[in-house]
N, C-alpha and C positions, 0 to 999 in steps of 0.2 A: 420453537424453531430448533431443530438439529440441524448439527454439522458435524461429517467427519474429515472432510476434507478442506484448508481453510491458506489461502493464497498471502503470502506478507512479501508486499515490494517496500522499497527502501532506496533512497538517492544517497544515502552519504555512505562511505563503509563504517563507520564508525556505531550505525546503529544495527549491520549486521553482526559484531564483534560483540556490541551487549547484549542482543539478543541468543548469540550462542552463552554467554556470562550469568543470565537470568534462566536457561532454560538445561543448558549443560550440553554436551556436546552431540553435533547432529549425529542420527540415527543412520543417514546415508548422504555421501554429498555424489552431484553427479553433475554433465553441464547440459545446457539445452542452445542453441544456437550462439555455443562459443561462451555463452556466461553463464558461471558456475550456481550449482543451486544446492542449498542445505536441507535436508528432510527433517523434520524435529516432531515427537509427541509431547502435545501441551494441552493439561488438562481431559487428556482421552479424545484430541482432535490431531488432526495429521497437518501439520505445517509445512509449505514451503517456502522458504526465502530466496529470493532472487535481488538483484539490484538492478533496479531499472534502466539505468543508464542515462548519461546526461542528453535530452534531449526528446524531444517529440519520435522522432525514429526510433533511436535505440529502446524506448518504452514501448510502444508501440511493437515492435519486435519480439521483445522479451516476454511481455506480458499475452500475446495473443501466443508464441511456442507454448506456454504453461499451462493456457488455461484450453487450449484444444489437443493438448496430451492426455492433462488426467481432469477428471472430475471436478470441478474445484465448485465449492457451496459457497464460499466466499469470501472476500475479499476485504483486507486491509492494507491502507498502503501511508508512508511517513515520509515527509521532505518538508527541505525550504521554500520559502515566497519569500517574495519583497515587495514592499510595503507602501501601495498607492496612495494611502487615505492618512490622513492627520489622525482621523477619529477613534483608531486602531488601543483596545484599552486592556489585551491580554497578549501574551509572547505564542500561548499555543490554542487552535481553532481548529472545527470542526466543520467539513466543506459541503456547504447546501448546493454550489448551486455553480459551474460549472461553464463558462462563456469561450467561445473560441473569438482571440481578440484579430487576428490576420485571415480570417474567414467568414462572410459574408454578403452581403449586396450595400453598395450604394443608392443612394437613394437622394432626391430634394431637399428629404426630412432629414438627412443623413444619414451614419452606418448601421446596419443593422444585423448585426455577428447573427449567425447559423452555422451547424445549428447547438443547440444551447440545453446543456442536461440539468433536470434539477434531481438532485437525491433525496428521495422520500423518506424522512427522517422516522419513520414510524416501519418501516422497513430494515432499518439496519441492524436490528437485536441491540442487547444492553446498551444503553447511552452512558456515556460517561461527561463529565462537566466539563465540555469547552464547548464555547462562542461558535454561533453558525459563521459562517463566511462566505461571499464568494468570489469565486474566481479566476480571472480571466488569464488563461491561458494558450500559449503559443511557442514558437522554435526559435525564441531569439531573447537572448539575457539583458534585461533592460537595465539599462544605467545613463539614461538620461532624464531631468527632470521635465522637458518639453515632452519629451514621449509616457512619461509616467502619466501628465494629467491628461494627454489624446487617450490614455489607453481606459482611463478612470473613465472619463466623458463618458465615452462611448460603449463603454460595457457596462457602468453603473456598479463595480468589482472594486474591491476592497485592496486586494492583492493581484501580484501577476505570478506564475511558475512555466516552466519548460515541461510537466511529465503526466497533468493529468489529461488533458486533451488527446495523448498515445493513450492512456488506460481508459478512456470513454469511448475514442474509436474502436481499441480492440473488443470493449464488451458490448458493441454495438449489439450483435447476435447472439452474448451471452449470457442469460436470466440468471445473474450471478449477483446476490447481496454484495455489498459493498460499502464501506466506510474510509474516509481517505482523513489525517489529520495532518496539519503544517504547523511552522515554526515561523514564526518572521526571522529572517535572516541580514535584510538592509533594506534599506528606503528607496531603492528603485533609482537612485538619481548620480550628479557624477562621481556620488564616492562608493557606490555599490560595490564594485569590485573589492573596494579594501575591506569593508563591511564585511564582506561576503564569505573573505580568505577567513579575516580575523574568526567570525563566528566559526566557522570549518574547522579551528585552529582549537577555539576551546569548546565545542561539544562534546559532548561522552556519550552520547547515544540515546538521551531521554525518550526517541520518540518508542524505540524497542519496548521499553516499563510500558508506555501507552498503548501499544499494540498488543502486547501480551495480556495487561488488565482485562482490554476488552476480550480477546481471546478463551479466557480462562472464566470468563460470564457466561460465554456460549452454551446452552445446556450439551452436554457428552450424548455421543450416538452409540447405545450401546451393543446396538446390532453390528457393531463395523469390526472386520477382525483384529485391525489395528489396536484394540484395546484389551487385546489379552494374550500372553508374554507370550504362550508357548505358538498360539495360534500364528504371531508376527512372525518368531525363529520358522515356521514352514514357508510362509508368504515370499522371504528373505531369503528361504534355500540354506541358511546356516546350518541349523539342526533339527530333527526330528524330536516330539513331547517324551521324555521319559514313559518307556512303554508300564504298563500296571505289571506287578510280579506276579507271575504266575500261579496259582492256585494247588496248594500239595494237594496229592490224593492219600484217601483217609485207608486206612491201614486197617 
């Protein structure tokens, strides 16, 4: 699997900050519908960084400007959940399986979310060791314990987030690999919000290291010009390749 082009969204800015700290500073920054985006080369792949924004909209926004601008082969993206299930027995997971928890039919039998993405784990390129998960996602920050176990119930989800349900709508029409990794953040119930701040509060950016790992497995495209200095300075309009010196004539 090659990639030269490779999409990295992010909910907190803290792990935009380490990911410029791990990779060194972007190549091009520029913005796409109002929010700013970092260009970075990592590993001989062309990254973009964006922050998704809090919420099903602003993701959903952000992430469809990006990826029907440039080319993008694929796609990783890093944020918080909070945390439906007791059974929960690692801080960071790897997301199979994608449930929309305020969208779908009632029924006799009761709810039945539509519609519901699973990510083909043998699709993603290099695996890295965290815990499947899945999870039910929507546009509303839950912090109550009555609504964490309706949302459990009924989606059969481990966790709840605000931002991959915008990144699934947007790739509806996108054949774009994709790997999405979370953090538990808080327990979903009435003390989420302080949970929530607190973790905010002490993160440093882990999930960047994790996005970049896998980044840096990707095998390098080396057809792509972005992977060779002088060819990039023409791309970029900077400078022209040091021309060859001219050849004396022989005497």
């Amino acid at each position: 699997m090659t990639a030269s082009s490779v999409a990295f969204f992010y909910a907190l800015e803290a792990d935009g900050a380490r990911f410029e700290k791990e990779n060194g500073p972007a190549i091009r920054s520029f913005e796409l519908s109002g929010t700013p985006v970092q260009e970075y080369l990592v590993s001989g792949h062309k990254v973009y960084a964006m922050l998704m924004g809090s919420g099903t909209t602003s993701t959903t926004k952000n992430v469809t400007a990006l990826v029907t601008k440039y080319p993008i082969d694929h796609l990783v993206s890093i944020g918080p959940v909070g945390a439906i299930s007791e059974a929960l027995t690692s801080d960071w997971f790897r997301v199979e399986k994608v449930v929309p928890w305020q969208s779908g039919t009632w029924t006799e039998a009761g709810f039945k979310p539509r519609p519901t993405w699973k990510i083909q784990l043998e699709e993603l390129g290099p695996p890295l060791d965290h815990p499947p998960i899945s999870v039910a996602s929507g546009d509303a920050f839950i912090a109550s314990a009555t609504k964490r176990e309706e949302i459990a119930k009924i989606t059969g989800s481990q966790v709840v987030d605000m931002n991959l349900i915008g990144i699934m709508t947007s790739l509806t029409s996108q054949p774009i690999n994709q790997v999405h990794f979370r953090i538990i953040s808080d327990n979903a119930d009435e003390n989420a919000s302080q949970e929530f701040n607190a973790f905010r509060k002490n993160y440093k950016g882990e999930g960047a290291i994790i996005a970049k790992a896998w980044i840096d497995q990707l095998p390098e495209d080396r057809t792509s010009p972005e992977n060779y200095k002088n060819l990039r300075k023409i791309l970029r309009g900077t400078s022209a390749p040091t021309p060859p010196t001219p050849l004396k004539s022989a005497k």
